[in-house]
N, C-alpha and C positions, 0 to 999 in steps of 0.2 A: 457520460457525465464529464464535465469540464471542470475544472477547479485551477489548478494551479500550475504557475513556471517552473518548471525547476531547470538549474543553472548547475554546471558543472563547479564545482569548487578546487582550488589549489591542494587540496588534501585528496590521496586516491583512497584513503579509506571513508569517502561517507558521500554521500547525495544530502545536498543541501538543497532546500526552499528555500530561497530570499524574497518573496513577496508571494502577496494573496492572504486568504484565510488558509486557517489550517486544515491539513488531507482530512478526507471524508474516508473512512477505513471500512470496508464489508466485510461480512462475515463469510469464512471460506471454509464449503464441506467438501472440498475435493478430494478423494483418499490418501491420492500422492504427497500435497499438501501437508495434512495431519501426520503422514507416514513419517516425515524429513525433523520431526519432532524430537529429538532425542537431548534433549534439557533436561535435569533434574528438576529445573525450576517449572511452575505452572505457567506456559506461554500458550498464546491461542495466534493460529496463521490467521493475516487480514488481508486484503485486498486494498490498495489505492491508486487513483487514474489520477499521474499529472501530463499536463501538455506541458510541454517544453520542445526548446528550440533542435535540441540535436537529440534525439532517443537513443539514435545506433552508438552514440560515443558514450553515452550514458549505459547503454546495455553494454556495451564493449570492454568497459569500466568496472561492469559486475562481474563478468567473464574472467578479467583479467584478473580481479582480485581472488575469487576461487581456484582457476588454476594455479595460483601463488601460493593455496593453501592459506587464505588470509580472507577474513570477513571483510561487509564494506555494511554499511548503517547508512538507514536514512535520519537524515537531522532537520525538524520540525519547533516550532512554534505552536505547541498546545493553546485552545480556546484562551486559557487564561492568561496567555502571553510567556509562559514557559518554556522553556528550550528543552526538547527531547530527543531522544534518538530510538530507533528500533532493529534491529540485523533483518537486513535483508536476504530473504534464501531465495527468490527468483524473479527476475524481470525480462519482460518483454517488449518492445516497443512496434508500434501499429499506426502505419499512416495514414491519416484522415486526410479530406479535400481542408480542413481547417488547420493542418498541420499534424506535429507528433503529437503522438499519446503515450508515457510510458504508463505498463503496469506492473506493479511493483505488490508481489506477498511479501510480507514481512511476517514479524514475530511481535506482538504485542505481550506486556505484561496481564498475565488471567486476573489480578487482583484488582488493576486498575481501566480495567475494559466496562463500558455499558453498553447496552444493545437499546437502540430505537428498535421498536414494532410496528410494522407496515398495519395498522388499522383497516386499511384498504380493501384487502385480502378478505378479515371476516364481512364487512359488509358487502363485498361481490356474492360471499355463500349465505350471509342471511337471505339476499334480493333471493338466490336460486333456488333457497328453505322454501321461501312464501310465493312460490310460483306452485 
């Protein structure tokens, strides 16, 4: 999936998006993932894929601020035109013939997360029911 630029910004604690629509976030049941979990608060790990022009100085950037002992947050633009942010606990970045792709887990707030249903799925197992 494609979505968004994201741009290094003048601050090393955050990854900012400055255009596009807002990250499209998946849901992540990876063990490791859930394991790195240790909030009092109710947060759920997500997944989002931006393309952007330098990934490695972007990953480089998360690197650097962990080794520091220091968090780094992605800063977003919610649907409703809101300014949010999330902690990032891990990113990866991945060259495509289209350019980079960073991927980016984060930590969403559990109270304000909603899950889209891939509809898809049950009607591939009804067709396979009514065979």
């Amino acid at each position: 999936m494609w979505y968004i630029p994201a741009q290094v910004n003048l601050m090393d604690d955050r990854i900012t998006i400055i255009e596009g629509p807002p990250p499209v976030f998946e849901h992540v049941n990876d063990g490791w993932a859930m394991g790195l979990n240790e909030s009092p608060n109710h947060t759920i790990p997500a997944l989002t894929r931006l393309r952007t022009f330098n990934g490695p100085a972007l990953v480089e950037r998360c690197y650097n601020a962990w080794r520091n002992q220091s968090s780094i947050r992605l800063h977003y633009r919610n649907e409703s035109g809101l300014e949010q942010t999330a902690p990032i606990l891990a990113a990866r970045n991945v060259d495509t013939p289209e350019g980079h792709v960073l991927l980016l887990w984060v930590y969403l707030d559990g109270e304000a997360v909603e899950y889209e249903i891939d509809d898809s799925l049950d009607d591939d197992l009804d067709d396979f029911l009514d065979e």
